[in-house]
C-alpha positions as CSV (number, residue, x, y, z in Angstrom):
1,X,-10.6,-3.6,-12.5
2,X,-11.3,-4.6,-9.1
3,X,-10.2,-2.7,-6.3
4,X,-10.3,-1.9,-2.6
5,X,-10.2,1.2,-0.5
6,X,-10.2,1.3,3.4
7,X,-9.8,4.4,6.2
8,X,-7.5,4.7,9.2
9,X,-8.0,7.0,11.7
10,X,-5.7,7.5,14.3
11,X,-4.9,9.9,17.3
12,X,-1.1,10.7,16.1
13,X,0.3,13.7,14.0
14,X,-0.4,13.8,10.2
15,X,3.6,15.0,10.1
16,X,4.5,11.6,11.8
17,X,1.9,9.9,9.8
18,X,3.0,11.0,6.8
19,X,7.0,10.3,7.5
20,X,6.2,7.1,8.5
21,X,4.2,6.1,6.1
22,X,5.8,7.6,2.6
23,X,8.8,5.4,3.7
24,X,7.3,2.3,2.0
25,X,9.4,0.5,3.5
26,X,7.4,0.2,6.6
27,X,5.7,-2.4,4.6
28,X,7.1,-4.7,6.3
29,X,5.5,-3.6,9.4
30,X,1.9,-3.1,8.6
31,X,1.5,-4.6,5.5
32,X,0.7,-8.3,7.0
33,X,1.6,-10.3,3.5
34,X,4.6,-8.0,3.1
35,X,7.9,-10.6,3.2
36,X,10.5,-7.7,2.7
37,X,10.7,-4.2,1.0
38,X,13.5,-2.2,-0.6
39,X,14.4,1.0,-1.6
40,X,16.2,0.7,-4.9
41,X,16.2,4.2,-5.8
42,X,15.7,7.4,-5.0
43,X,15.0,9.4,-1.6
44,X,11.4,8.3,-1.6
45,X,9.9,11.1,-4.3
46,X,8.5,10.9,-7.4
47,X,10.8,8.3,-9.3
48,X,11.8,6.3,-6.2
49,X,12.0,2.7,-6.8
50,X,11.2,-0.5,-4.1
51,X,10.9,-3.9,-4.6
52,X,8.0,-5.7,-2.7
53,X,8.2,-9.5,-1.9
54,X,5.2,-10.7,-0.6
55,X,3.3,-14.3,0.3
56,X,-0.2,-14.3,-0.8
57,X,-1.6,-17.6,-1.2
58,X,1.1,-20.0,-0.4
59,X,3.1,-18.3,-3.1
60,X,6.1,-15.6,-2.7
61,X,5.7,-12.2,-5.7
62,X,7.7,-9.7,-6.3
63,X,6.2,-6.3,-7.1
64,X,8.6,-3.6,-8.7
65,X,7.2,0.0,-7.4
66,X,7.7,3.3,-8.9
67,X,6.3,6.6,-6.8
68,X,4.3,8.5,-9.2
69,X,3.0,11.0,-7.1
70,X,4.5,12.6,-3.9
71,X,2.5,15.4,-2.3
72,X,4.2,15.9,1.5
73,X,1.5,15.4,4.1
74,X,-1.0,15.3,1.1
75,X,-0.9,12.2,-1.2
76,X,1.6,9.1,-1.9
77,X,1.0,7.1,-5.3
78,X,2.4,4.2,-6.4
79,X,2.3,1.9,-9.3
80,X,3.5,-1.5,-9.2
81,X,4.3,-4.6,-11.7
82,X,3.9,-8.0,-10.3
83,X,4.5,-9.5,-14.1
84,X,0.9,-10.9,-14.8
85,X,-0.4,-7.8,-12.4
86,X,-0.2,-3.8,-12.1
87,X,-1.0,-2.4,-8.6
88,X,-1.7,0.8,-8.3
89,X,-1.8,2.1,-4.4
90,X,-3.1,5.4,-3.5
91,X,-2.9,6.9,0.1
92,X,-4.4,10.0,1.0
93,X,-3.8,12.2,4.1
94,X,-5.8,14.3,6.4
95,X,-5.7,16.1,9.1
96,X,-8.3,15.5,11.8
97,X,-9.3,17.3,14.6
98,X,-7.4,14.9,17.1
99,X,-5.0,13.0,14.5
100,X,-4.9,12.3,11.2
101,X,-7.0,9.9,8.9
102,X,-5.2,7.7,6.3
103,X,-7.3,6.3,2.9
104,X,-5.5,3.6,1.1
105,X,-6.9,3.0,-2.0
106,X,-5.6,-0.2,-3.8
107,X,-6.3,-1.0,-7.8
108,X,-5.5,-4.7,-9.4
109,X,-4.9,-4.9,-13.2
110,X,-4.4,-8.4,-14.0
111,X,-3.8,-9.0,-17.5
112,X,-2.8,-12.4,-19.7
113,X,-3.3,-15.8,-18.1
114,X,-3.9,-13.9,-14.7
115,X,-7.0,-12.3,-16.4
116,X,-9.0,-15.6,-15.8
117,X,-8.6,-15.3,-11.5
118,X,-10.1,-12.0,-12.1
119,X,-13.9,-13.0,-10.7
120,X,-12.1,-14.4,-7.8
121,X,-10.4,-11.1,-6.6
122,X,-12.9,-9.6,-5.1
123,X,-13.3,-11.4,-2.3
124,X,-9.9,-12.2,-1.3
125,X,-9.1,-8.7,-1.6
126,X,-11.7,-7.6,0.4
127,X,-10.3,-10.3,3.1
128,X,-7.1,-8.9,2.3
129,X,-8.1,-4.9,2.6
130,X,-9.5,-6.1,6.3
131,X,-6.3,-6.8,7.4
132,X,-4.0,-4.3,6.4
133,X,-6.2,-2.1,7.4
134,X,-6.2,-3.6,11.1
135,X,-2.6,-3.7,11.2
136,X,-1.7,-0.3,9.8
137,X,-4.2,1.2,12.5
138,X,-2.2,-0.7,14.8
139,X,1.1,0.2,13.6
140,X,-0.1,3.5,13.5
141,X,-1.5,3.8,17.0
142,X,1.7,2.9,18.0
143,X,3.6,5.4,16.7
């Protein structure tokens, strides 16, 4: 299952981090193929539902998310269902000695017809992984 994983370091509070961040949501800001995302249920813990629209090659997807794991300041899980693809997203938390460092760990499970692009993913996720990663530094910088 191919997957991608990035770190983010910045000089800002792992409190503000975290807030900011476990509101997926913000998505829409540092997420650069992120059209729109929605809270559908919940209050953002385990169980919490968003929908994900986003554009990747030409093409608008919607991704139905579920929080499965919620650990304040600690750990934010999420697995998604694109139809023809699970996601599962992982961010972990740390507190640095100036700020706070940020892992995102992203896995792809394509499955049925979509199974066949699977020696293609690689690369474009590892494109893709580039540029979130510069935009949530960014974002997060910024705070």
């Amino acid at each position: 299952m191919p997957s991608v994983e990035r770190t983010v370091t910045v000089d800002q509070p792992l409190e503000k981090v975290w807030t900011y961040l476990s509101d997926f949501t913000t998505t829409e800001e540092w997420d650069p193929p992120t059209v729109s995302t929605v809270r559908t249920s919940g209050d953002g813990g385990v169980g919490t539902t968003y929908t994900n629209v986003s554009k990747l090659l030409g093409h608008e997807t919607e991704v139905r998310y579920v929080v499965t794991e919620h650990i304040v300041n600690e750990r934010l899980q999420l697995a998604g269902d694109a139809g023809s693809l699970d996601l599962l997203d992982t961010m972990t938390f740390a507190r640095t000695a100036t700020g706070t460092s940020v892992t995102y760990h992203a896995e792809f499970s394509p499955h049925g017809a979509a199974k066949l692009a699977e020696p293609l993913l690689p690369v474009a996720l590892k494109v893709l992984a580039d540029k979130v990663a510069a935009s949530m530094q960014e974002r997060l910088a910024a705070l």
